[in-house]
C-alpha positions as a printed Julia matrix, in Angstrom:
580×3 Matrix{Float64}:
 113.06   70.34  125.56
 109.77   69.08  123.99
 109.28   68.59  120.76
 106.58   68.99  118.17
 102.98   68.39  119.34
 104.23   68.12  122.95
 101.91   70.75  124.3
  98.34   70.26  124.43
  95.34   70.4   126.85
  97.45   72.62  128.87
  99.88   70.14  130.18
 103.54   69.23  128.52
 104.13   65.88  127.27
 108.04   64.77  127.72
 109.58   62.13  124.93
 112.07   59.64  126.14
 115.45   61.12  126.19
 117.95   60.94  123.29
 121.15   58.96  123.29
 122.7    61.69  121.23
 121.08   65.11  121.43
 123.8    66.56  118.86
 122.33   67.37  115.51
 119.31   64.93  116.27
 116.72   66.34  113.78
 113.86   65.81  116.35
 115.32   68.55  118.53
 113.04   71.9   118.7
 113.62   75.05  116.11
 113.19   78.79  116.76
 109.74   79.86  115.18
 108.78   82.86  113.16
 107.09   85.58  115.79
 103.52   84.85  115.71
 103.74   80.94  115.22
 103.26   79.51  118.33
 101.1    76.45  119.22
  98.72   79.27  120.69
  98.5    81.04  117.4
  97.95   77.48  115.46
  95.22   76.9   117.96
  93.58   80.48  117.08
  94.18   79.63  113.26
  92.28   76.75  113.16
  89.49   78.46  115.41
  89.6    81.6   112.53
  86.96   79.71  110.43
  89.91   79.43  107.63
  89.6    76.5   105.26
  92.87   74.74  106.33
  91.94   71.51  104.21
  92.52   73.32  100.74
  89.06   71.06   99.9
  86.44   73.48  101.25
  85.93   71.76  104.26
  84.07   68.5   103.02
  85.77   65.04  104.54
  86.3    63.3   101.16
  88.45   59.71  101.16
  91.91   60.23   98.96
  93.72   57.6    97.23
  97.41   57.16   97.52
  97.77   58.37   93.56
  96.33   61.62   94.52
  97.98   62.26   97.8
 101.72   61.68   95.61
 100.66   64.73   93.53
 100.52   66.9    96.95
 104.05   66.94   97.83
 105.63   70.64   97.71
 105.98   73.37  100.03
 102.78   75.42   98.93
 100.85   71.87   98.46
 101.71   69.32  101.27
  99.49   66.34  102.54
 100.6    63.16  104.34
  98.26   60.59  106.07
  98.87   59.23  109.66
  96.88   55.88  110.36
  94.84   55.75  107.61
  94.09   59.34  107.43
  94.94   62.11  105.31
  95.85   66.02  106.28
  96.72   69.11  104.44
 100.02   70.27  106.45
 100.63   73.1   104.18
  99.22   75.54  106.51
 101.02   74.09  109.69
 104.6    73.82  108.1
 105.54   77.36  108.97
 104.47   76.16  113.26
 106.07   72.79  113.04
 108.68   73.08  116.11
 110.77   70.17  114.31
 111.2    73.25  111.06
 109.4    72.55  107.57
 111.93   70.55  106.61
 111.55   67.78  108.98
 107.69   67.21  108.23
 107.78   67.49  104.56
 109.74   64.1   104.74
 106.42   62.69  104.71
 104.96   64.69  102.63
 102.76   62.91   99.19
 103.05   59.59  101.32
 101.89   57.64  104.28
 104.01   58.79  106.97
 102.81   56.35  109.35
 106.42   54.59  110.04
 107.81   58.16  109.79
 105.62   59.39  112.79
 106.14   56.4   115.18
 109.91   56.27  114.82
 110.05   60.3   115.85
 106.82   61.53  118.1
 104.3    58.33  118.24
 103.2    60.05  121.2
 102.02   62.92  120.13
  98.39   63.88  120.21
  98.62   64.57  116.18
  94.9    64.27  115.48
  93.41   67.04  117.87
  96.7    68.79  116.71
  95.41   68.72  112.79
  92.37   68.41  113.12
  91.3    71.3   110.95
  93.65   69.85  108.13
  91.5    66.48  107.92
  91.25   66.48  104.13
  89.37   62.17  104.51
  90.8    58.63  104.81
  93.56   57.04  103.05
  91.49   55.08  100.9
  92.44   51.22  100.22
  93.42   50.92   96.37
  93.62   47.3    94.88
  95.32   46.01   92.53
  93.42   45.16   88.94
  92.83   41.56   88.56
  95.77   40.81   85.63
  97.96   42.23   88.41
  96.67   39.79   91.44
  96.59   36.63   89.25
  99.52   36.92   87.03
 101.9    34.15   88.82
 104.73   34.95   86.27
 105.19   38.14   87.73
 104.65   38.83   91.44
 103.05   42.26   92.36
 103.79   43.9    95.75
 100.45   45.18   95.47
  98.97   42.39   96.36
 100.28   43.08   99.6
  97.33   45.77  100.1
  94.96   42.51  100.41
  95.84   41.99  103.67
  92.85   41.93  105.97
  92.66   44.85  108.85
  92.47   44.5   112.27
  89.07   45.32  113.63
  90.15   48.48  114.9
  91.53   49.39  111.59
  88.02   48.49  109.97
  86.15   50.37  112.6
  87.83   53.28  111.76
  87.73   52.93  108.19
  83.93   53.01  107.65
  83.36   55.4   110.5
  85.31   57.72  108.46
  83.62   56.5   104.91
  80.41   57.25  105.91
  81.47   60.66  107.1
  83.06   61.67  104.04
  80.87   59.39  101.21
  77.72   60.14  102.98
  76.64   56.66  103.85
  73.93   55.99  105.72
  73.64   52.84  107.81
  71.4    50.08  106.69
  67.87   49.96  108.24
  66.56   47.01  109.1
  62.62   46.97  107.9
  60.95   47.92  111.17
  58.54   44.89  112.05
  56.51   44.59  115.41
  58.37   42.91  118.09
  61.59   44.04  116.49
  64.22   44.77  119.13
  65.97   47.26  116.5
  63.27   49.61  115.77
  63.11   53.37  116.27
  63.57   54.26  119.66
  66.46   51.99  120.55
  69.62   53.12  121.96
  72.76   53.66  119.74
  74.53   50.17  119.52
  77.43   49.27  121.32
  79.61   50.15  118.07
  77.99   53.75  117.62
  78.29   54.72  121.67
  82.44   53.87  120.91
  82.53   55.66  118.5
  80.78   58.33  120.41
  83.27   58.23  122.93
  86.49   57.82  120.88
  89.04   60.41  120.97
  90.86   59.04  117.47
  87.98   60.3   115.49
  87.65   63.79  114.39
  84.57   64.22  115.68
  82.4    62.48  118.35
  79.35   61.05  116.21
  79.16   61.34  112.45
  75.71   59.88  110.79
  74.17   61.48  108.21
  71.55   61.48  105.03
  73.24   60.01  102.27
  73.47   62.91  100.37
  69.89   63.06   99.99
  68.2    65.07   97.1
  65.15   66.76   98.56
  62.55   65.72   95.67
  61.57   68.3    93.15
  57.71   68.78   92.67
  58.42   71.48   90.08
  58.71   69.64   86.86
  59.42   72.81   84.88
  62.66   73.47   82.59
  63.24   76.51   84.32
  63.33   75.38   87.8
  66.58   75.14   90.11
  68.27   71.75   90.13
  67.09   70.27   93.42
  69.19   70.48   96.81
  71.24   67.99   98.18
  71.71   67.72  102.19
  73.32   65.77  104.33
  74.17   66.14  108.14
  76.47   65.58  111.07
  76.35   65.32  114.65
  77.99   65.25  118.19
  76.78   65.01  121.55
  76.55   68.69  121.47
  76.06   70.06  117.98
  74.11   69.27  115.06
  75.38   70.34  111.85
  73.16   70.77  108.6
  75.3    70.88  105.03
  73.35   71.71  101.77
  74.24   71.64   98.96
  73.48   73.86   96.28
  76.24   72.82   93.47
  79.91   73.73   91.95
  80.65   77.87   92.08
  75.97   78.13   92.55
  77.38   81.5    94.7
  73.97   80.67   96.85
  73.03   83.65   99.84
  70.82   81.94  102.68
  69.53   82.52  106.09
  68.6    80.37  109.09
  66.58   80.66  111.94
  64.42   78.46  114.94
  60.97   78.93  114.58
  58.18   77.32  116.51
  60.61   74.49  117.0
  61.73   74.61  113.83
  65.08   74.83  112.63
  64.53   77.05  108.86
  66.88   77.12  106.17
  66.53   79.68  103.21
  68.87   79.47   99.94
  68.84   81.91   97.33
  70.8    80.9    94.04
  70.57   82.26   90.86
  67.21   84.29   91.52
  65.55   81.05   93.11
  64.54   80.78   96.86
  64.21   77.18   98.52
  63.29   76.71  101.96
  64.09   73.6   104.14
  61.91   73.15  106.76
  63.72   70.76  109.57
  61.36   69.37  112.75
  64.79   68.11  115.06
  64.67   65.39  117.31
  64.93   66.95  119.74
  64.95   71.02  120.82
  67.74   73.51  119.61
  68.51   76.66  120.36
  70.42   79.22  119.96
  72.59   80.46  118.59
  72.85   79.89  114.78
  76.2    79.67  113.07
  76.24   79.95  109.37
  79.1    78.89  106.71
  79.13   79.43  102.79
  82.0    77.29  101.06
  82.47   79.34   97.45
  83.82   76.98   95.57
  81.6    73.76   96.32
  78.64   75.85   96.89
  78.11   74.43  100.28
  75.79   76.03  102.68
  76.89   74.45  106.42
  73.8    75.77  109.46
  75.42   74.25  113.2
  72.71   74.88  115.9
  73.05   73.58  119.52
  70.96   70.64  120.96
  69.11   72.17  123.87
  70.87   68.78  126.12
  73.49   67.01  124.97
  72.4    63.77  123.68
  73.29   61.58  120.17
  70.61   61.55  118.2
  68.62   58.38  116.17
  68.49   61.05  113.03
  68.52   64.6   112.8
  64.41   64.79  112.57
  61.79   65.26  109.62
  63.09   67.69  106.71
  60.94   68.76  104.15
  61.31   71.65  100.99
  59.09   73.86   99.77
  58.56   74.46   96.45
  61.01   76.66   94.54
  60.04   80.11   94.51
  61.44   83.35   92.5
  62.47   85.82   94.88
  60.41   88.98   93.5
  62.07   91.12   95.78
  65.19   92.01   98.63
  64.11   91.25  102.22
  64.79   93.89  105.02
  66.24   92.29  108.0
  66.87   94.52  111.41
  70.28   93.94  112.64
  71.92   94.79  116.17
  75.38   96.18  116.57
  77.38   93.45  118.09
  81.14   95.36  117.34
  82.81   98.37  116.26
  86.09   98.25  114.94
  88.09  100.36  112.91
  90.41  100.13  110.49
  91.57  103.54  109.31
  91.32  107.25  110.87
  88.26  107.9   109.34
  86.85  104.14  107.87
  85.12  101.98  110.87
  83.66   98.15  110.55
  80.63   97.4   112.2
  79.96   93.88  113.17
  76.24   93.28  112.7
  73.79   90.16  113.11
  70.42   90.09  112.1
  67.8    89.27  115.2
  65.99   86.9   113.64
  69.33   84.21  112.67
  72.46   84.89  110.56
  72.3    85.47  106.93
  75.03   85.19  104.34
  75.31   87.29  101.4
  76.76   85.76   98.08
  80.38   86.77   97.02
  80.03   90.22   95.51
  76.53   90.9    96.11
  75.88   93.89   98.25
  73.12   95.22  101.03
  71.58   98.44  101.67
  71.51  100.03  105.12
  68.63  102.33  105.78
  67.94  104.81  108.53
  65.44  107.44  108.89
  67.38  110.62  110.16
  65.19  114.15  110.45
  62.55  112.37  108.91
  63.68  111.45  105.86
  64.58  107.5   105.15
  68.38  107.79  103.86
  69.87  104.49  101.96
  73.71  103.87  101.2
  75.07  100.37   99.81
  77.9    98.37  101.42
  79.3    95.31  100.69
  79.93   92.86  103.36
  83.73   92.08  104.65
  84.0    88.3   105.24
  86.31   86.9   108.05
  89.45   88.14  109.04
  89.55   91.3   107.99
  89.97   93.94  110.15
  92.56   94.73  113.51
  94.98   91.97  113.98
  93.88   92.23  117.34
  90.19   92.04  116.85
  87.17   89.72  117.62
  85.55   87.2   115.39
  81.82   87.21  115.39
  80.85   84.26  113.86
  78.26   84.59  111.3
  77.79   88.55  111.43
  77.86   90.92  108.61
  80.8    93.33  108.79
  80.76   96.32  106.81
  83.56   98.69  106.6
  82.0   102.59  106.4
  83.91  105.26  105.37
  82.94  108.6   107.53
  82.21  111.6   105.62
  81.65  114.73  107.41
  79.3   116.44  105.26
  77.76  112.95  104.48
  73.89  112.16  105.13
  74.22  108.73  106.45
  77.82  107.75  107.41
  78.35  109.89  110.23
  75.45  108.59  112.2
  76.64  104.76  111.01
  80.25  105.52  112.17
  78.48  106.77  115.57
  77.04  103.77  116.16
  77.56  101.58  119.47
  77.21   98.55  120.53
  73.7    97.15  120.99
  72.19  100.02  118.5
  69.23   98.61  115.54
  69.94   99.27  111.78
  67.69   98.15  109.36
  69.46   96.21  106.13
  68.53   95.12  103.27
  69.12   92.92  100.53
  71.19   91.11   98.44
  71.66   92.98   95.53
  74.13   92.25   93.05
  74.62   90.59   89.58
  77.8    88.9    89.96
  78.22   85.39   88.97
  80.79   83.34   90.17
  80.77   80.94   87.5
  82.5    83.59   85.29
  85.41   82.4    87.48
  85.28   78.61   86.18
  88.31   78.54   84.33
  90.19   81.76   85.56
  93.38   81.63   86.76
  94.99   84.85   87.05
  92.61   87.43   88.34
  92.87   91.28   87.95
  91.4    93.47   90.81
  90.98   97.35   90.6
  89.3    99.27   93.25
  89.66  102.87   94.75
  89.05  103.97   98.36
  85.76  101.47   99.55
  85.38   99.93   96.35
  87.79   97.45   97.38
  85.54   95.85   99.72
  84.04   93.69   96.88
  87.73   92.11   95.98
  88.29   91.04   99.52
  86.09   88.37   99.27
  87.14   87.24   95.72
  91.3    87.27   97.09
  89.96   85.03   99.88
  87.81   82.46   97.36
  90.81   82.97   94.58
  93.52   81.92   96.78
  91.95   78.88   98.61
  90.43   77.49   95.21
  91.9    74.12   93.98
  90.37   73.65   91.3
  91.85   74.77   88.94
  94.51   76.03   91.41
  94.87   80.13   91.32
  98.24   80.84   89.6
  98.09   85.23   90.3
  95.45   87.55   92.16
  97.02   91.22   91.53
  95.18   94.16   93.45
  95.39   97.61   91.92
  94.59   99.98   94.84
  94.03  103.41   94.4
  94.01  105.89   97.16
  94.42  109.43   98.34
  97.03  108.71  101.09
  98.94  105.98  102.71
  96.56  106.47  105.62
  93.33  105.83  103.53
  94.43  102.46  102.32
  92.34  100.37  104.11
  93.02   96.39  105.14
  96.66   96.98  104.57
  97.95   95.33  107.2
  95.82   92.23  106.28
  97.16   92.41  102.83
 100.82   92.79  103.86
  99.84   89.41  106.07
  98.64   87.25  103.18
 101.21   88.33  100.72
 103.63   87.33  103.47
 101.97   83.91  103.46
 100.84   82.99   99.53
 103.53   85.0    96.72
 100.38   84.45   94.29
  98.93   87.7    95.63
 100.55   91.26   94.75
  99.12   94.04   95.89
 100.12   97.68   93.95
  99.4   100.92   95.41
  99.17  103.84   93.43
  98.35  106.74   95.86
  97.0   110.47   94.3
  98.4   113.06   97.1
 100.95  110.38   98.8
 103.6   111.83  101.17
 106.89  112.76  100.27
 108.44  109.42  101.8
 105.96  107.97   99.55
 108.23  105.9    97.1
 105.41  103.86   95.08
 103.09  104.82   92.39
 101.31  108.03   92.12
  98.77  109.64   90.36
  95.42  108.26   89.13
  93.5   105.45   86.83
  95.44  105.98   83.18
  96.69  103.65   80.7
 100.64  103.53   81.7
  99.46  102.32   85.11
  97.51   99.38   83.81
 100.26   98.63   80.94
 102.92   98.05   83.74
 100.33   96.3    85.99
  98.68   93.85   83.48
 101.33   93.47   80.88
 100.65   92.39   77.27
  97.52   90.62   77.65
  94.79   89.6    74.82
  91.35   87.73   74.91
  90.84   84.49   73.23
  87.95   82.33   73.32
  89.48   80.47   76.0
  90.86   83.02   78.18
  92.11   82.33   81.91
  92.26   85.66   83.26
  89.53   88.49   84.69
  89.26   91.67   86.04
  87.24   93.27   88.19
  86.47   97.22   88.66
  85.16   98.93   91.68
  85.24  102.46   92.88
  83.47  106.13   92.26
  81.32  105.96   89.44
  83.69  108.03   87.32
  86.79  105.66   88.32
  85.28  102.44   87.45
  83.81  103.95   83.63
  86.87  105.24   83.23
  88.86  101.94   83.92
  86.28  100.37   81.78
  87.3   102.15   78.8
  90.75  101.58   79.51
  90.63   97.7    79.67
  88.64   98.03   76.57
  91.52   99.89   75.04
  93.79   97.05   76.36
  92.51   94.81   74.44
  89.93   92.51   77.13
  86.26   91.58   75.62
  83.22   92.49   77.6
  83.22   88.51   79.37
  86.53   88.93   80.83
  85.33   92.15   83.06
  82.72   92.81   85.7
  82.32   96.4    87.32
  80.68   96.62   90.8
  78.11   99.22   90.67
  75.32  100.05   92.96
């Protein structure tokens, strides 16, 4: 029987046999339906931030990784390397219980005495939080001869291999960027040279997370506009493989930035949008890219990620000449057309469409909206939507990486929705946007955040449960959706719901249902005062509140929940309403 880790690459692995089978903790346990290595594999392809860190390779000392050592918060490093296991407990044939035994430590001895054989990096490899890194002990400590520290123990020179490994991954997660030796005539090291024998290993290695990491050290592009009132400039920075090259920007802590990337001429274009300001980098690559674009927006750290494809596989000197224009004010929504690549649904009458825009993808900030516009018997007809982010939608559905999906309600006597819902795939709609006021700095300090929507007007919140429950800093403590509907089949995303409340108990979901069935055994009625009593409890604003609610429905639901929360007792800064 194998154990953990034992299948990968399509072939099984077999341990050495055990003296003793009986009891041996190493021996496989029965998963949970729906946790097989297959369905790890898909989780880590689902675009889900599995390191609990937004995705940025950062190095952790052995201090912080003690602090992450409970069920709902588990790390451990292997060789000098640190992962976030929370996420994997739950497929970990050896049970939970086995693998938290190195949790908040270096499981290193842990690991070799079980499974040393076991392929554990490509098996984690979307938990990589950064390295393990090397603390020292303070200089009282080394010299004091009176009193001995073990930590002086940690002095102990690395093998090569060890060092190898260590600044590989230090420049990939503190953005260093090899020295440069001046470039002189003659010199055998300037630009055009191959990679050096250390770089092509590295290139090649299969115990690094990815085959080639250089990039800019987190370069600020320089700011020509010397006024107050300008953004704060961008930072970038950049990875590669053989294959890939990946473009991260920067745009600062909660910045909520909206962007859009495209090849042009040659060109690889990046727009971000923060805060009313529009910044363009301008990238000439190394080589050609094409198509197509994939686009990433990481909420919390504000990163923008852009991964295009190298026309040939090749590993690159440096990812080419980048250069910014000058900040601009963006004086007014762009219209984009978009093609139909999907259509879902997700209730009898509610369908998603999955779109992408021809020219690149575009992503829209966290409750921001677009418009879809369509000229039908003449007459242009506009209706706002608010983009669904990943995973949401049919269990069984596809992932379009980097499309807009937007969930549309069919209304028979509507103008627009029943041609949207009739849509199929390969049609043209025309979008256009963002619009929106909401800032996701009003989230800074919130930990336990309210959500009321009705019928569509949840669409908003999904993003906001997604960014709530992955934050770490500070850590969500409650996310509480208060959905109101006509009928159990009108609740939309429910089975999603019922799947993350499964997983994290910080979300609760309450469903309060106007014409529900008689089997119906929940809450009923509509928006009033003893439903938000029982829901939000005795709560009062202070100037340093850590809770905030959010409204969106029909126009007469969400001023009517307004003045409700008003008569509860929350101030005007711990609400935003979704209107448009």
């Amino acid at each position: 029987m194998p154990c953990c880790g034992c299948w990968w690459n399509g072939r099984q692995r077999h341990r050495p046999p055990d003296p003793d089978t009986s009891g041996n903790p190493r021996n496989k346990c029965a998963l949970q339906p729906g946790h097989s290595l297959m369905d790890w594999i898909r989780l880590g392809n689902s675009g889900k931030d599995l390191t609990g860190v937004g995705g940025r390779i950062r190095p952790v000392s052995p201090a912080e990784l003690s602090t992450h050592n409970t069920i709902n918060d588990a790390w451990l490093a292997i060789r000098g390397r640190v992962y976030n296991i929370t996420h994997y407990l739950p497929y970990h044939p050896g049970g939970p219980e086995e693998l938290m035994k190195g949790a908040g430590m270096d499981a290193t001895q842990l690991f070799d005495k079980v499974h040393p054989w076991v392929n554990y990096d490509s098996l984690l490899a979307k938990c990589l939080v950064g390295p393990l890194r090397f603390e020292l002990p303070d200089a009282e400590e080394l010299f004091d001869s009176s009193n001995p520290s073990p930590k002086s123990d940690r002095l102990r020179e690395p093998s090569k291999a060890q060092e190898l490994v260590r600044k590989s991954m230090e420049n990939l997660a503190n953005c260093i960027t090899p020295v440069r030796k001046k470039i002189t005539k003659g010199d055998d090291n300037a630009k055009g040279s191959p990679p050096s024998k250390i770089m092509q290993s590295l290139v090649q290695s299969a115990d690094l997370p990815m085959s080639i990491s250089r990039r800019a050290a987190s370069s600020p592009v320089k700011k020509t506009d010397k006024s107050p009132e300008s953004p704060l400039p961008l930072r970038y920075d950049w990875i590669q493989t053989s294959t890939k090259l990946t473009i991260s920007v920067y745009t600062g802590h909660l910045a909520n930035p909206g962007g859009c990337a495209r090849i042009t001429e040659g060109f690889l274009l990046i727009e971000v949008a923060t805060n009313g300001w529009l910044r363009t980098l301008k990238i000439k690559p190394e080589a050609k890219l094409k198509e197509p674009l994939q686009l990433r927006v990481f909420g919390e750290s504000g990163k923008i990620e852009i991964t295009a494809l190298k026309a040939e596989p090749c590993v690159w000197k440096g990812c080419g000449d980048v250069s910014v224009e000058a900040a601009t004010r963006v004086s007014s929504p762009r219209s984009v057309e978009c093609r139909v690549m999907e259509v879902g649904r997700v209730s009898h009458d509610t369908s998603l469409l999955s779109v992408c825009p021809r020219t690149g993808p575009v992503v829209v900030p966290l409750g921001h909206h677009v418009r879809v516009h369509r000229r039908i018997e003449g007459s242009e007809c506009v209706r706002s939507y608010t983009p669904v982010g990943e995973g949401w939608g049919p269990a069984d559905g596809t992932e379009i990486f980097s499309a807009l999906r937007l969930a549309v309600k069919r209304y028979d006597s509507g103008a627009l929705s029943p041609h949207l819902t009739a849509l199929k795939v390969g049609d043209l709609i025309t979008l256009s946007g963002p619009y929106g006021n909401f800032q996701l700095q009003k989230l800074k300090t919130v930990k336990t955040l309210y959500l009321i929507a009705a019928g569509t007007g949840v669409t908003p919140m999904l993003g906001l449960i997604k960014f709530m429950i992955s934050r770490s800093n500070p850590r969500c403590e409650r996310t509480h959706l208060l959905f109101f509907n006509k009928t159990e089949e009108d609740i939309l995303f429910r089975e999603n719901f019922e799947e993350i409340t499964k997983e994290d108990d910080r979300l609760k979901i309450t469903h309060v249902l106007s014409d529900g069935s008689s089997s119906w055994s929940g809450h009923r009625g509509r928006i009033r005062d003893t439903i938000l009593t029982e829901t939000l409890g005795d709560i009062k604003c202070d100037s340093k509140c850590s809770h905030y609610v959010c409204l969106c429905g029909p126009t007469e639901f969400t001023y009517a929940g307004l003045d409700l929360l008003k008569k509860h007792g929350f101030k005007d800064d711990c609400i935003h309403a979704f209107m448009g």
